[in-house]
Each structure stands twice: as C-alpha cells, then as structure tokens.
Backbone as CSV, one residue per row, in Angstrom:
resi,resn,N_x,N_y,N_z,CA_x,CA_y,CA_z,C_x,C_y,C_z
1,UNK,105.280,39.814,18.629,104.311,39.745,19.701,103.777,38.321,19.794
2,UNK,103.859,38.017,20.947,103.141,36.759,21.302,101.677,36.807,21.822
3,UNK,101.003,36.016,21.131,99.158,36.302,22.095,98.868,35.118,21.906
4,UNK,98.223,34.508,23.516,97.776,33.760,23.900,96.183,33.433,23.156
5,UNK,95.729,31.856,22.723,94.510,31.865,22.326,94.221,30.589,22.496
6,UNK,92.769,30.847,23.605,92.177,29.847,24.670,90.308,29.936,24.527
7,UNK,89.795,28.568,24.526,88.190,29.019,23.893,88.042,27.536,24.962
8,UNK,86.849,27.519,25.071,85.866,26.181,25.761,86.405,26.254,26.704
9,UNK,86.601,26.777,28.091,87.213,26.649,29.285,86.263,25.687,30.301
10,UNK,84.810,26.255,29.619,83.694,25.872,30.657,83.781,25.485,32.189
11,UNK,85.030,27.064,32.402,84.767,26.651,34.135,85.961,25.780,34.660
12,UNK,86.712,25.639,33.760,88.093,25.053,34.147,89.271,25.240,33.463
13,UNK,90.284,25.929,34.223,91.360,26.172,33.805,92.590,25.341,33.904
14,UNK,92.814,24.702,32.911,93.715,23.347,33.319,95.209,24.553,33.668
15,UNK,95.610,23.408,34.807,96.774,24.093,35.591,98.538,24.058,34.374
16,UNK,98.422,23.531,32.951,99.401,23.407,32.453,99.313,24.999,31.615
17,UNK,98.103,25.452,31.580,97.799,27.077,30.888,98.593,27.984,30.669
18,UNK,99.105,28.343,32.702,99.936,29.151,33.116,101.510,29.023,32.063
19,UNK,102.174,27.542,32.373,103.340,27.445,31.742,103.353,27.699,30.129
20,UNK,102.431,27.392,29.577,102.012,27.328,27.873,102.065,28.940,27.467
21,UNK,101.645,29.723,28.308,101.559,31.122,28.299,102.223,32.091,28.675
22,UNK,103.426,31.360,28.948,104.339,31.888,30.046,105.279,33.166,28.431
23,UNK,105.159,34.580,28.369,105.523,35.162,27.630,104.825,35.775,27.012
24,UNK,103.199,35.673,27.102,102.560,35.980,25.770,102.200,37.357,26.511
25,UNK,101.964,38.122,25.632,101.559,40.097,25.938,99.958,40.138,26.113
26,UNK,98.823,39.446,25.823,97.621,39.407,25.752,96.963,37.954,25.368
27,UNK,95.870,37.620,25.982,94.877,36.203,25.862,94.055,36.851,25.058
28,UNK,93.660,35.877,24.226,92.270,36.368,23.203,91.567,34.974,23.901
29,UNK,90.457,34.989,24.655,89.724,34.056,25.226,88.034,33.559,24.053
30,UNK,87.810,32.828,23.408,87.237,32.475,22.209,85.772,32.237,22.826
31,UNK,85.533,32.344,23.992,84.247,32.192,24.632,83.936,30.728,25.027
32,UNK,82.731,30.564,26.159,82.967,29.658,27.280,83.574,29.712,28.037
33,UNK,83.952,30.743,28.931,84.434,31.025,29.735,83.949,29.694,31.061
34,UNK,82.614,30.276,31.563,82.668,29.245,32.239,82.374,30.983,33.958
35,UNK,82.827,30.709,35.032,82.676,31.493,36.299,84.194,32.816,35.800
36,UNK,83.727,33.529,36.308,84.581,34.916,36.323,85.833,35.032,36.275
37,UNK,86.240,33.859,37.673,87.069,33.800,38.296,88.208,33.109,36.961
38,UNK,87.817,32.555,36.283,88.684,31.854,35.249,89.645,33.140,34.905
39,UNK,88.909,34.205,33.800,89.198,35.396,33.211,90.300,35.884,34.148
40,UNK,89.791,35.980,35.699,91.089,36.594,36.979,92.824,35.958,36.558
41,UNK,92.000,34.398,36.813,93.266,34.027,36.835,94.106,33.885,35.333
42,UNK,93.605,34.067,34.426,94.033,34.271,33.303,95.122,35.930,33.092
43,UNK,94.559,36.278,33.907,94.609,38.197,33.707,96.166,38.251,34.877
44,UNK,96.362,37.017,35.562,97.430,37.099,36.126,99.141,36.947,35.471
45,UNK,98.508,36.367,34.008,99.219,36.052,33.366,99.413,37.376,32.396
46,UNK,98.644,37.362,31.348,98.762,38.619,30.526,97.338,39.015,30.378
47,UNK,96.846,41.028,29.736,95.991,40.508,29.744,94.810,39.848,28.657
48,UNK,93.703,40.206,29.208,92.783,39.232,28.517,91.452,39.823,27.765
49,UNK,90.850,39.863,26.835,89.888,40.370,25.871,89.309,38.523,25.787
50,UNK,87.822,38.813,26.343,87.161,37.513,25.702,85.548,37.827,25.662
51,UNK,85.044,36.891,24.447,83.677,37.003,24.441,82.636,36.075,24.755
52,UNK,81.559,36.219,24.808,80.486,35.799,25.367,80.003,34.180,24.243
53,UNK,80.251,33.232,25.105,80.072,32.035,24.237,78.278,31.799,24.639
54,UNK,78.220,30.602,24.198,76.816,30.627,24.405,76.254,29.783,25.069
55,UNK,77.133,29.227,26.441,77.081,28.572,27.356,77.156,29.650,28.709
56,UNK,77.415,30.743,28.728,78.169,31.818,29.625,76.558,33.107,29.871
57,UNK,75.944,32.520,29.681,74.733,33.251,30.632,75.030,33.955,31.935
58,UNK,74.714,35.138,31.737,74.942,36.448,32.750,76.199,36.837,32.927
59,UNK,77.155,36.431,32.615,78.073,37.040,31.898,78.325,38.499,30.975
60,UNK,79.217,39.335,31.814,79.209,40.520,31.194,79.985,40.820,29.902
61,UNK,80.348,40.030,29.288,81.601,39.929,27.936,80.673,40.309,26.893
62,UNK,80.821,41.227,25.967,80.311,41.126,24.741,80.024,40.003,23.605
63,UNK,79.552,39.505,22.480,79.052,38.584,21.447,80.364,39.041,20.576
64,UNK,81.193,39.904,20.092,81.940,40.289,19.166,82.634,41.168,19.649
65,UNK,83.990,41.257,19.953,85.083,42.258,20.452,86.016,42.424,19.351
66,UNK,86.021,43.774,18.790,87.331,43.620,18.020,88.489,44.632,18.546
67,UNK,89.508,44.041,18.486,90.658,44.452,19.656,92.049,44.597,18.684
68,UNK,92.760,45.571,18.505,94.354,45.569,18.033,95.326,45.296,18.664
69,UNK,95.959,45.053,18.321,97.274,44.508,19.204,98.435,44.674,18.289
70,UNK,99.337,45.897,18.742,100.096,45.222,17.820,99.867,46.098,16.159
71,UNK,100.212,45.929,15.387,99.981,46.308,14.037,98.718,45.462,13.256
72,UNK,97.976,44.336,14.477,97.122,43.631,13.532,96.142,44.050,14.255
73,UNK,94.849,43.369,13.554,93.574,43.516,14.051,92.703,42.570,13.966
74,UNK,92.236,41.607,15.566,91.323,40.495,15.491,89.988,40.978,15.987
75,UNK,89.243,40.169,15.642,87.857,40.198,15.333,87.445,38.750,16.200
76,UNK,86.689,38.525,16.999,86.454,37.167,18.127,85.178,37.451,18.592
77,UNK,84.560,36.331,18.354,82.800,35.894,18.001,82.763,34.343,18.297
78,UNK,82.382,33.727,18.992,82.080,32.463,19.482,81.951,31.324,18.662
79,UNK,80.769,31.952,18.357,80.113,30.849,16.493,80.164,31.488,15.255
80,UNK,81.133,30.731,14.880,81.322,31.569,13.205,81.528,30.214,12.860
81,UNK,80.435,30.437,11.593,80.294,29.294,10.324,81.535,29.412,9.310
82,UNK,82.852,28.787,9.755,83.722,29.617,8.905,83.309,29.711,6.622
83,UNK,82.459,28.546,6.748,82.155,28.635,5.397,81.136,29.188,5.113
84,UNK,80.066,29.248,5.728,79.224,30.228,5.430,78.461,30.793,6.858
85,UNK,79.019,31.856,7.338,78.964,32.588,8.343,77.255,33.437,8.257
86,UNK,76.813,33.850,9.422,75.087,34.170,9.720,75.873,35.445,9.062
87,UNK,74.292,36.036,8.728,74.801,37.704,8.328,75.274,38.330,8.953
88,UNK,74.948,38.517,10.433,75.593,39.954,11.222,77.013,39.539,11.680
89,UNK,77.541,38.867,12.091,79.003,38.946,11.801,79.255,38.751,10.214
90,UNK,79.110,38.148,9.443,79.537,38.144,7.845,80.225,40.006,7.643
91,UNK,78.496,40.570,7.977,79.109,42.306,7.614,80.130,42.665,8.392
92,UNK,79.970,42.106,9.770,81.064,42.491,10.727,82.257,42.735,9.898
93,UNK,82.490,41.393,9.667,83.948,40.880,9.192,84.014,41.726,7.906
94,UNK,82.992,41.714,7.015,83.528,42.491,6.200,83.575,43.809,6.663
95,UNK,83.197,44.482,7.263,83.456,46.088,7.611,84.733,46.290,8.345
96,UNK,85.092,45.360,9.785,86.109,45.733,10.132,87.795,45.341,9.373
97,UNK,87.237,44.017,8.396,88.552,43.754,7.794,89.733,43.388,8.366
98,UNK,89.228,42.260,9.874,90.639,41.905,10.353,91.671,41.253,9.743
99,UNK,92.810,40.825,10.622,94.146,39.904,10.211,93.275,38.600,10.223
100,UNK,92.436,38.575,11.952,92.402,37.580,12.368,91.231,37.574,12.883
101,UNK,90.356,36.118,12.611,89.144,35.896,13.352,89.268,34.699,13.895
102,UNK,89.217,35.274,15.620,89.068,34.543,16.414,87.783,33.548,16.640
103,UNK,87.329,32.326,16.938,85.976,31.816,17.238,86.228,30.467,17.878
104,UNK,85.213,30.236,18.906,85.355,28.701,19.179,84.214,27.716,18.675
105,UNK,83.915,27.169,20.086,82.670,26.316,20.057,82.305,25.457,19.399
106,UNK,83.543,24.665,18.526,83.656,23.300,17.797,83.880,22.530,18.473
107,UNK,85.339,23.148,19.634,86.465,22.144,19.872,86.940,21.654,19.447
108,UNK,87.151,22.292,18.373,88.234,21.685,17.168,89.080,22.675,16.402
109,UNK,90.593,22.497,17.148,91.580,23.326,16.453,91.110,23.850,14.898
110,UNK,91.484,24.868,14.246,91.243,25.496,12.708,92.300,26.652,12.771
111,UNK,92.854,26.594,11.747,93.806,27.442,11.169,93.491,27.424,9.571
112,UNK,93.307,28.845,8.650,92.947,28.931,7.571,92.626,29.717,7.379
113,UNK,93.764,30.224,6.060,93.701,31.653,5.767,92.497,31.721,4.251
114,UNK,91.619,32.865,4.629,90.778,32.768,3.809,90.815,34.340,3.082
115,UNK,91.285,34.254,1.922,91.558,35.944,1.639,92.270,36.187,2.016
116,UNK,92.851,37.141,3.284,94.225,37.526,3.721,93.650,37.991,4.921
117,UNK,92.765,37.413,5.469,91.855,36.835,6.911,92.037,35.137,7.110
118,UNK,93.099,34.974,9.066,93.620,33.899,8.965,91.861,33.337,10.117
119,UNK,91.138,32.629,9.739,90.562,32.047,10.858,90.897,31.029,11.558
120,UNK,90.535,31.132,12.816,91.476,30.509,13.883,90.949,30.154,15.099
121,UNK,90.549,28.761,15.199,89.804,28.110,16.397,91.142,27.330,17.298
122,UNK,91.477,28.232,18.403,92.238,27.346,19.334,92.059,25.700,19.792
123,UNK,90.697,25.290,19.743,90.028,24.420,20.185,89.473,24.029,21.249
124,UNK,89.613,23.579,22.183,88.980,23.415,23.413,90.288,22.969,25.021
125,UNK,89.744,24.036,26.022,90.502,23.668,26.857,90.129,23.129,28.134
126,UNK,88.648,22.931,28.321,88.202,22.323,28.859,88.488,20.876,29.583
127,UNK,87.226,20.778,30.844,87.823,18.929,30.965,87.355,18.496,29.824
128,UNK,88.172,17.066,29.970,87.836,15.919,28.537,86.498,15.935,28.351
129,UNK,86.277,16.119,27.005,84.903,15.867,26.760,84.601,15.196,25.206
130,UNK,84.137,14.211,24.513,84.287,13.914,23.021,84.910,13.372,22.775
131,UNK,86.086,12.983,23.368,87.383,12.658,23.253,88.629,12.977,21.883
132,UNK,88.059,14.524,22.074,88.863,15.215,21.614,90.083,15.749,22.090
133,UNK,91.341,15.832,21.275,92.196,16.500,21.827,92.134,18.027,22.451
134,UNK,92.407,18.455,23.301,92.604,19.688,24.332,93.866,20.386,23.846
135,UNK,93.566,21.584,23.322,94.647,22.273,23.048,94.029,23.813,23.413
136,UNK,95.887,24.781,23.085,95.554,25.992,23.169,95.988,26.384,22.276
137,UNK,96.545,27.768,22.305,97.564,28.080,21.077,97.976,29.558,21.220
138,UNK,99.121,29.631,20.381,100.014,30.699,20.583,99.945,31.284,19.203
139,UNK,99.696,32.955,18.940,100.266,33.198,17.887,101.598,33.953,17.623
140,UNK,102.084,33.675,17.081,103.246,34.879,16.963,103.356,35.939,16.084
141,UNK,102.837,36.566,16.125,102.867,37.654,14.966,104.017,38.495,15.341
142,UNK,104.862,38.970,13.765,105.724,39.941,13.559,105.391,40.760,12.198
143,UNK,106.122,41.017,11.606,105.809,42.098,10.664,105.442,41.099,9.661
144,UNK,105.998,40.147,9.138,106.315,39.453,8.280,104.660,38.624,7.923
145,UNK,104.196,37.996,9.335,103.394,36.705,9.217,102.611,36.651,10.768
146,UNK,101.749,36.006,10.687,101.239,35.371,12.353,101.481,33.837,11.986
147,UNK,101.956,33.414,12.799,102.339,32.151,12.849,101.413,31.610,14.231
148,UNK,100.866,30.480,13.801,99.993,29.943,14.818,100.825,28.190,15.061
149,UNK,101.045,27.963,16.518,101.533,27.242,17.182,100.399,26.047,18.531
150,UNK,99.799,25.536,17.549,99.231,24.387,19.038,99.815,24.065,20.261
151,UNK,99.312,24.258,20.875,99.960,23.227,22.043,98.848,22.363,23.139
152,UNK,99.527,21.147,23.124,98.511,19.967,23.706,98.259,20.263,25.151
153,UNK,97.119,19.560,25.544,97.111,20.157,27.103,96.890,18.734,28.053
C-alpha cells in the first residue's frame, strides 16, 4: 500500500502534489490545512483523513484521528513533542499503540522509529517560508516494513 503524507499546506497546494501522488490509496494530511477547498482537491486524488493544525480555526477536522489502513494503524496529531510529548496524546499513543504517528508543524521532515512506533513528520508543503526545504512523502507499507520516501517539491 502506498499512502500519501502532506502537513503545512497553509492554503496552498503546490501544483507538483498531484504527480508525487499519482498511485497512492489514501493522504494522511498532518494539519494546516489552510481553506477546505485544499482537502477537495486532494480527495481528487486518493482519499484523505486530516487533522486540525493550529493555524486552521473553524475548521471541522478533529485534534487526533486514528485511522487503519491496511494491516497498520496511524495515529495523526499536529504537535507532538516527539521527545517528550504533552500528556493527552502521550496516553493516546500509548493506548492506541500505532505503527505510525503522524504530526507536523515543524516543517521539518522526521522519520524515527521509536519502540516499534515509526514517527513521521512529512514536513512542510507550503509556499516558501524559512527557507526550508518543501517536501512530501510517500509511505510504502507491505507486510514486511513501511518504508518512508521524501520527495522535494
């Protein structure tokens, strides 16, 4: 299974998205969405599960979605301290026991398996901002492994 994973949009969907995504079965959207209409056009592609960043006021997305796909199970929350996380997701995570925790709001790619929980910040896909690199990312999960794949934007 291929799943798409996209965070910091803030309202802009760079037009290289579509091709980067071209295959994947579901978007895990990491929050910052940004206007509605983003999520639409995302949903044209495959679809899409995303949560409520903390730029995205009135926004109907939940703070924490946990969603299966597949034989795995991610867990996607906006702000997670990956080293030392606030309490109410901490229990989260420990109660639901995903593969994978999704989060953004660094803008900064993260991959890192902690326990046999991979955390995983796509980074930012937003316009330039920081002058950070813009990426998305692909995972591939099969039986074996999730394999996580950057790609520049």
């Amino acid at each position: 299974m291929k799943i798409g994973v996209i965070s910091d949009t803030h309202d802009y969907l760079d037009p290289k998205v579509p091709a980067l995504f071209e295959g994947v079965q579901h978007i895990l959207h990491g929050g910052d969405v940004g206007l509605p209409w983003l999520i639409l056009q995302l949903e044209s592609i495959a679809p899409v599960t995303a949560v409520l960043g903390n730029t995205d006021a009135g926004l109907s997305y939940k703070e924490t979605e946990v969603i299966q796909l597949g034989d795995r199970k991610f867990l996607m929350h906006h702000i997670i301290d990956v080293r030392s996380p606030a309490d109410g997701i901490k229990r989260r995570i420990i109660r639901e026991n995903p593969d994978v925790v999704i989060f953004g709001h660094t803008h900064k790619p993260f991959s890192e398996m902690l326990g046999k929980t991979l955390y995983f910040n796509p980074g930012y896909a937003g316009k330039s901002r920081f002058g950070l690199p813009r990426t998305v990312a692909i995972l591939h999960c099969d039986g074996a492994a999730i394999t996580p794949e950057f790609k520049a934007l």
